[in-house]
LUMVO-855910 format. One record per residue: residue number from 1; residue in one letter; x, y, z of N, C-alpha, C in turn. Coordinates in Angstrom, 1 decimal, always signed. Each point is the difference from the previous one (the first is absolute). Layout:
<pos->NUM&code->A&n_px->X&n_py->Y&n_pz->Z&ca_px->X&ca_py->Y&ca_pz->Z&c_px->X&c_py->Y&c_pz->Z>
...
END
This chain:
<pos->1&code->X&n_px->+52.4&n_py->+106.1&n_pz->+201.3&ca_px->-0.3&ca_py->-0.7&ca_pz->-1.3&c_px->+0.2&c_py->+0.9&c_pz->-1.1>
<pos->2&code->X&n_px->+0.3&n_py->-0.4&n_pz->-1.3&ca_px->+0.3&ca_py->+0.3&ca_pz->-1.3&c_px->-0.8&c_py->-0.7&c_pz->-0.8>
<pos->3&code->X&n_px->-0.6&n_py->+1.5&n_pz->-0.7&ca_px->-0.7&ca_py->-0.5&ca_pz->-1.3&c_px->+0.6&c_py->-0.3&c_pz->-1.1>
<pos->4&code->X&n_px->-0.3&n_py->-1.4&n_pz->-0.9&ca_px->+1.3&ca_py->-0.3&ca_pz->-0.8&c_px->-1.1&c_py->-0.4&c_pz->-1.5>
<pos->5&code->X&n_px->+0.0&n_py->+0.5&n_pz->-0.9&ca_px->-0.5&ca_py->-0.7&ca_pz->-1.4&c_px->+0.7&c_py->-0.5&c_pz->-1.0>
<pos->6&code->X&n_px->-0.2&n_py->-1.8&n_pz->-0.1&ca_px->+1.2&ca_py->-0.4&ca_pz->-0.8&c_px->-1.1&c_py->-0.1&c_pz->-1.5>
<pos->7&code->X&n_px->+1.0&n_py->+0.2&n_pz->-1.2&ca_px->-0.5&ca_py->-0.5&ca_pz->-1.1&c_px->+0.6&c_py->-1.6&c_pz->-0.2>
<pos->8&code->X&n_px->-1.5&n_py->-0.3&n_pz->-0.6&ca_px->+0.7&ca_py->-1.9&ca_pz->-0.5&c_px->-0.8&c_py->-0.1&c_pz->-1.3>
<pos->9&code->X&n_px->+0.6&n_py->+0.6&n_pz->-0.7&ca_px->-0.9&ca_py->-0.5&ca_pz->-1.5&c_px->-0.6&c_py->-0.9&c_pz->-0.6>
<pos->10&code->X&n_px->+0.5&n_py->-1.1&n_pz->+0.8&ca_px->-0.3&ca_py->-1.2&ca_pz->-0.5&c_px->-1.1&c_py->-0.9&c_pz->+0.7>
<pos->11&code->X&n_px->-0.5&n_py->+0.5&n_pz->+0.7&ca_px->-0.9&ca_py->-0.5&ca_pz->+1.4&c_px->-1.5&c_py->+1.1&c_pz->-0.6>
<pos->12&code->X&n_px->-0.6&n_py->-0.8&n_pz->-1.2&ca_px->-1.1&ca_py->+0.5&ca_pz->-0.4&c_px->-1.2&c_py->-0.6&c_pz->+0.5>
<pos->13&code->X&n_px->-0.4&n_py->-1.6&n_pz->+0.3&ca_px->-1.2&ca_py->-1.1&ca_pz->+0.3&c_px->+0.5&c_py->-0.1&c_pz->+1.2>
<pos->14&code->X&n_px->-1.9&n_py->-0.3&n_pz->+0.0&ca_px->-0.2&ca_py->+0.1&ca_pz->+1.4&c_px->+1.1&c_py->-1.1&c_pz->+0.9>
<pos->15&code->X&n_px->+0.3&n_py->-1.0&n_pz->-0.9&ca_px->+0.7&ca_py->-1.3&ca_pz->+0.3&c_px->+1.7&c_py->+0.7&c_pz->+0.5>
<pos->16&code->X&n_px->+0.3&n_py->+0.7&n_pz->-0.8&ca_px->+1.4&ca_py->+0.7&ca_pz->+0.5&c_px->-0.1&c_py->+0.6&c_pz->+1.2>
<pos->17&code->X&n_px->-0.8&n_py->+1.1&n_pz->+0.1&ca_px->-0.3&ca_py->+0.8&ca_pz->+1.3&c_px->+0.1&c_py->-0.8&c_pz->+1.0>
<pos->18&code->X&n_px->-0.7&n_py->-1.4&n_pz->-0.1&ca_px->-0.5&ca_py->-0.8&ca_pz->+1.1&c_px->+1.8&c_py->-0.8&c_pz->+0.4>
<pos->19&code->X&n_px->+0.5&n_py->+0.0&n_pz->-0.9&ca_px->+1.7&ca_py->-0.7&ca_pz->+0.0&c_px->+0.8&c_py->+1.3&c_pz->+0.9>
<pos->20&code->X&n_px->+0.2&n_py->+1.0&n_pz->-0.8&ca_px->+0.1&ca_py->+1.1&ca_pz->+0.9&c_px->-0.3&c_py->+0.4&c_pz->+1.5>
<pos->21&code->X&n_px->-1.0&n_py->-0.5&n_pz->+0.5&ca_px->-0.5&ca_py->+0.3&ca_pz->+1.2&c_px->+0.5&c_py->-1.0&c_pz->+1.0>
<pos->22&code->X&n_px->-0.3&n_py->-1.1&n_pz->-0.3&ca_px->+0.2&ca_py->-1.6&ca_pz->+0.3&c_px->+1.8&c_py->+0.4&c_pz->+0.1>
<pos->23&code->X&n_px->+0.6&n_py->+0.7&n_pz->-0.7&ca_px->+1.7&ca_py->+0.1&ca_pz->+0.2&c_px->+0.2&c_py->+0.6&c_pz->+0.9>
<pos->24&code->X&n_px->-1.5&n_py->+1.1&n_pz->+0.5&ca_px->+1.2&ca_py->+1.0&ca_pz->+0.6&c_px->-1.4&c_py->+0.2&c_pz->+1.8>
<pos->25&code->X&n_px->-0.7&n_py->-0.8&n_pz->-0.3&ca_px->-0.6&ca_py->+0.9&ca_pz->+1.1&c_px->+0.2&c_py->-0.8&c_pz->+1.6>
<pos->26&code->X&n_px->+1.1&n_py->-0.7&n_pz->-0.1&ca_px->+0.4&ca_py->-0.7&ca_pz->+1.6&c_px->+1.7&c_py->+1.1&c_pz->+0.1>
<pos->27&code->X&n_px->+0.5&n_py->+1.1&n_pz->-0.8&ca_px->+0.9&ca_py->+0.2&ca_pz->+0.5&c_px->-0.2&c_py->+1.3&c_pz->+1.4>
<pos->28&code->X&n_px->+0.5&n_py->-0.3&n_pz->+0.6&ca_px->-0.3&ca_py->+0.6&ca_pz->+1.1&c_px->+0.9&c_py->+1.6&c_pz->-0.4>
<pos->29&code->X&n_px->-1.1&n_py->+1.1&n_pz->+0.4&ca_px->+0.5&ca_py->+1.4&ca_pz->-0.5&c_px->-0.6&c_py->+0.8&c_pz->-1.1>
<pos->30&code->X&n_px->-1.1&n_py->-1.0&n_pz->-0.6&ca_px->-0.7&ca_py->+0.5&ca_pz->-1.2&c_px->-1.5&c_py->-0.2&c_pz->+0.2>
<pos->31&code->X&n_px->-0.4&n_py->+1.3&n_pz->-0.5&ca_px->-1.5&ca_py->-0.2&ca_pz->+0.1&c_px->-0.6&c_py->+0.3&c_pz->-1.5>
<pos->32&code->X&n_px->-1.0&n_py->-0.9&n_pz->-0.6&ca_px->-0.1&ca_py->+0.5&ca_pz->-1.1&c_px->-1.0&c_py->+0.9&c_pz->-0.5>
<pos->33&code->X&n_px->-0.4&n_py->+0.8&n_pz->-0.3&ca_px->-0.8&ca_py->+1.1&ca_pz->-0.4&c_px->-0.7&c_py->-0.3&c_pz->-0.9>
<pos->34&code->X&n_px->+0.2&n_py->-0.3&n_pz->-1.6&ca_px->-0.6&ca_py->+0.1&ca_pz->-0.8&c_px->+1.2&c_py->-1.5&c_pz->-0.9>
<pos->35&code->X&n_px->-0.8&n_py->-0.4&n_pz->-0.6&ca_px->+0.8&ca_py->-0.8&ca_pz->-1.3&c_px->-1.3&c_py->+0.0&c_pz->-1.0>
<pos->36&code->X&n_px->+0.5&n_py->+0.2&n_pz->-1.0&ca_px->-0.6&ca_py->+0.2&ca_pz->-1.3&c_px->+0.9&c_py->-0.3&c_pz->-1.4>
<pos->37&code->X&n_px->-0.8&n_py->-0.1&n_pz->-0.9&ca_px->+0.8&ca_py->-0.5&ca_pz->-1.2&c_px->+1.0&c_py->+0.8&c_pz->-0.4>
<pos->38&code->X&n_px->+1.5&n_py->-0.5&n_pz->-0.1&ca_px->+1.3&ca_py->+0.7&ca_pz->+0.0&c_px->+0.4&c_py->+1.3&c_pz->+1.5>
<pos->39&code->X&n_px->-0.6&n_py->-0.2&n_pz->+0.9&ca_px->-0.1&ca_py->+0.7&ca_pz->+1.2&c_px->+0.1&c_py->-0.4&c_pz->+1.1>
<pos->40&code->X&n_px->+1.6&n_py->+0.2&n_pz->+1.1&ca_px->-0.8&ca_py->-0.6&ca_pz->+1.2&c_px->+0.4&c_py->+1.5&c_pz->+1.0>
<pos->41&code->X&n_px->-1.2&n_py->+0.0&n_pz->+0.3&ca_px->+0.4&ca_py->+1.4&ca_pz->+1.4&c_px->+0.2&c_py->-0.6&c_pz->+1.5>
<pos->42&code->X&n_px->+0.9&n_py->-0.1&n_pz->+1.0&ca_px->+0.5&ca_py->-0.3&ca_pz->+0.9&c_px->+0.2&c_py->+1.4&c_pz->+1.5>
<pos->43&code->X&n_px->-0.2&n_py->-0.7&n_pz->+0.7&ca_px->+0.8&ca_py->+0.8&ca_pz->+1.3&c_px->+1.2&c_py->-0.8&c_pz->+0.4>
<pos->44&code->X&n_px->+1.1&n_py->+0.3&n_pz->+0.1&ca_px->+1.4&ca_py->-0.3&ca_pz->+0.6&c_px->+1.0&c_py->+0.3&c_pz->+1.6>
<pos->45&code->X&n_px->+0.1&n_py->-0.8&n_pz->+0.4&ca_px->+0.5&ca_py->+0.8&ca_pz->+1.5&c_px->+1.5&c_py->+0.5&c_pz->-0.7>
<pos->46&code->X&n_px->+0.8&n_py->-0.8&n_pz->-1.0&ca_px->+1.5&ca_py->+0.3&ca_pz->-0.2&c_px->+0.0&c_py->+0.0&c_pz->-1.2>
<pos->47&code->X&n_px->+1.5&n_py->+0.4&n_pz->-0.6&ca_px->+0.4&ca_py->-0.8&ca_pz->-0.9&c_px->+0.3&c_py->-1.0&c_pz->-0.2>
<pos->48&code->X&n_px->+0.3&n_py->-0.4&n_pz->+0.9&ca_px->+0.5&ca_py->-1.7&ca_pz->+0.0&c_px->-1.3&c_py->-0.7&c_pz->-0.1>
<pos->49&code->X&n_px->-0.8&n_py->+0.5&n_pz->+0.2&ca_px->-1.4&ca_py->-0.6&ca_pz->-0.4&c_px->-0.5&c_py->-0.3&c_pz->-1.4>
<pos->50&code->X&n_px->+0.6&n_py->+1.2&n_pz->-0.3&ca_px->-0.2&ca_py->+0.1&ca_pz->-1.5&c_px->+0.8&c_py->-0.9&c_pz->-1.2>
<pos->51&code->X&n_px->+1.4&n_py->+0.3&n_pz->+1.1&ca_px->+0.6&ca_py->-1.1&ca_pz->-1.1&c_px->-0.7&c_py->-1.8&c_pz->+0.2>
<pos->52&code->X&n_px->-0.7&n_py->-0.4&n_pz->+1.2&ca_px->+0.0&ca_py->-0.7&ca_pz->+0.1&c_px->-1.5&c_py->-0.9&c_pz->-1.0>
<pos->53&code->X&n_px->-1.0&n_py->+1.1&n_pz->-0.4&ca_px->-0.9&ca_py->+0.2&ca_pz->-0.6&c_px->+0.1&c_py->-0.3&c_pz->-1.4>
<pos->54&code->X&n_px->+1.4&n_py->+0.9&n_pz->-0.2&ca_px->+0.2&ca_py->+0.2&ca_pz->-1.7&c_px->+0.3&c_py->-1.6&c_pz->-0.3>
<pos->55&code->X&n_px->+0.7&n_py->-0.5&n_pz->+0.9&ca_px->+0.6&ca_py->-1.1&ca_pz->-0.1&c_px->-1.2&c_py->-1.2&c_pz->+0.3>
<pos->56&code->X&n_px->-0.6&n_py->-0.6&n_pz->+0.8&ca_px->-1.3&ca_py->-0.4&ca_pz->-0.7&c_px->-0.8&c_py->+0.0&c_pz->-0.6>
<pos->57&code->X&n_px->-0.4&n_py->+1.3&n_pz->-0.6&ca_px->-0.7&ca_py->-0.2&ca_pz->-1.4&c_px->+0.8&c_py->-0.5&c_pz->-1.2>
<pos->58&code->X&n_px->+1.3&n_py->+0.5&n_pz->-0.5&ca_px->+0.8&ca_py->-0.4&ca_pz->-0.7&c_px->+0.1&c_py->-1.6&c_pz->+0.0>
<pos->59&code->X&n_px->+0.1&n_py->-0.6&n_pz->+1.1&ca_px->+0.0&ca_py->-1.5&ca_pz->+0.6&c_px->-1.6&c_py->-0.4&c_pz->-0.6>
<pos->60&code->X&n_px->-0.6&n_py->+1.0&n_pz->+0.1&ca_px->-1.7&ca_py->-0.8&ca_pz->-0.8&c_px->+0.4&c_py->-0.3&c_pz->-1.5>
<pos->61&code->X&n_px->+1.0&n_py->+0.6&n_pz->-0.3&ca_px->-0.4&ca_py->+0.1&ca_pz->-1.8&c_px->-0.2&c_py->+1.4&c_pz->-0.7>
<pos->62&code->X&n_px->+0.3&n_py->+1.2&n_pz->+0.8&ca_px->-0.6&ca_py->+1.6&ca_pz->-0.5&c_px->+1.0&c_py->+0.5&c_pz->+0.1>
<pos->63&code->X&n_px->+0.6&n_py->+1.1&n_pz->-0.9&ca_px->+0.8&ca_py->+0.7&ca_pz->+0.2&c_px->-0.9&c_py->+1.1&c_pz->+0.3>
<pos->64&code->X&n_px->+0.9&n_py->+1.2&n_pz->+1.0&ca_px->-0.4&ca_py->+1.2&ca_pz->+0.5&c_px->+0.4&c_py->+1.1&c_pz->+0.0>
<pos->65&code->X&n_px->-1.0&n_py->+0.8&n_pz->-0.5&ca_px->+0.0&ca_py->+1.7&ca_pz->-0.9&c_px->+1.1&c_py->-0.6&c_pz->-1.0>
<pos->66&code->X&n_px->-0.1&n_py->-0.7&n_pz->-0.7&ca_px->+0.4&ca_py->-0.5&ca_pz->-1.6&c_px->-0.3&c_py->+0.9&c_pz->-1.2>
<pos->67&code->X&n_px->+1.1&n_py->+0.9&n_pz->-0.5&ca_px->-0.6&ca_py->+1.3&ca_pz->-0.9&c_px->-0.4&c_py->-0.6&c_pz->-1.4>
<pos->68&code->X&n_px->+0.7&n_py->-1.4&n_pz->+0.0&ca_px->+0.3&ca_py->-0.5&ca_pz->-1.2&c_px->-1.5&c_py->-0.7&c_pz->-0.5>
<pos->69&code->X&n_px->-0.2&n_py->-0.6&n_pz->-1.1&ca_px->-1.1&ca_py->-0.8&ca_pz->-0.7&c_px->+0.2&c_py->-1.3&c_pz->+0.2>
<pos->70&code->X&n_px->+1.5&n_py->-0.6&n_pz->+0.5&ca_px->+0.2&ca_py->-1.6&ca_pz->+0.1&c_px->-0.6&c_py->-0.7&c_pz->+0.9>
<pos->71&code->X&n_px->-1.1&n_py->-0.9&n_pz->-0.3&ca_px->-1.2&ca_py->-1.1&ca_pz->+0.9&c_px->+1.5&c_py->-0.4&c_pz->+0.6>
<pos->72&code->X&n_px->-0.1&n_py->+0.0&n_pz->+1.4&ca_px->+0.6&ca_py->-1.0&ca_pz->+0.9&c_px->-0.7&c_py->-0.9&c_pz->+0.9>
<pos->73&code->X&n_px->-1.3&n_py->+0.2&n_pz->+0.2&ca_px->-1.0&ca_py->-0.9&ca_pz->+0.8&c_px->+0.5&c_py->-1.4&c_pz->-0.6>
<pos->74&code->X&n_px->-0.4&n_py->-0.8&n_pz->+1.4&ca_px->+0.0&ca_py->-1.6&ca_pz->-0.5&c_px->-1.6&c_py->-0.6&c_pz->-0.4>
<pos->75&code->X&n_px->-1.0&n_py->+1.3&n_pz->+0.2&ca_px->-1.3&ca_py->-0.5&ca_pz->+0.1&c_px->+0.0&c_py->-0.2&c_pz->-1.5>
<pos->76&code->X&n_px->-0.9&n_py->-0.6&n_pz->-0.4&ca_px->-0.3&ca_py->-0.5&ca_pz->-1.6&c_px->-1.2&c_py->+0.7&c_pz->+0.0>
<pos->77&code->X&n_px->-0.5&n_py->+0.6&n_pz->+0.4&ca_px->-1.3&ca_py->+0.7&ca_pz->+0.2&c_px->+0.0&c_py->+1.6&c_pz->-0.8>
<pos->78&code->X&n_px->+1.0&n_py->+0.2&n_pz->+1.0&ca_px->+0.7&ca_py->+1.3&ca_pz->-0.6&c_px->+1.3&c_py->+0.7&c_pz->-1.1>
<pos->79&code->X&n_px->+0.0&n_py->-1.8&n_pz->-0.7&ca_px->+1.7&ca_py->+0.4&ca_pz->-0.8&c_px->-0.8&c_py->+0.3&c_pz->-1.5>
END
């Protein structure tokens, strides 16, 4: 396993995190550690895990480790 910390800037309420999790926690190969506002810490068997990861949250509505300031969430909570 591989320790993996993504940034999501946009995944501040508790309501996002909960979108976040709900995206990603049936993928088989990930275990999640920690998720916290703009933070998710993971264990990974691959990379291919990871791309498959980056690619479900994205699919929520979040962009991931986004350097930029631009809201991309779909949540109305968080725009």
């Amino acid at each position: 396993m591989k320790n993996l910390e993504l940034s999501i800037p946009d995944m501040q309420s508790a309501h996002c995190q909960s979108r976040v999790n709900g995206a990603i926690k049936d993928i088989n190969g990930v275990t999640i550690e920690k998720l916290e506002a703009g933070k998710l810490a993971v264990s990974i068997e691959n990379d291919s895990v990871k791309q498959e990861l980056v690619q479900a949250i994205e699919k929520a509505g979040y962009k991931v480790d986004g350097g930029d300031s631009e809201k991309t969430s779909s949540c109305s909570c968080c725009v």
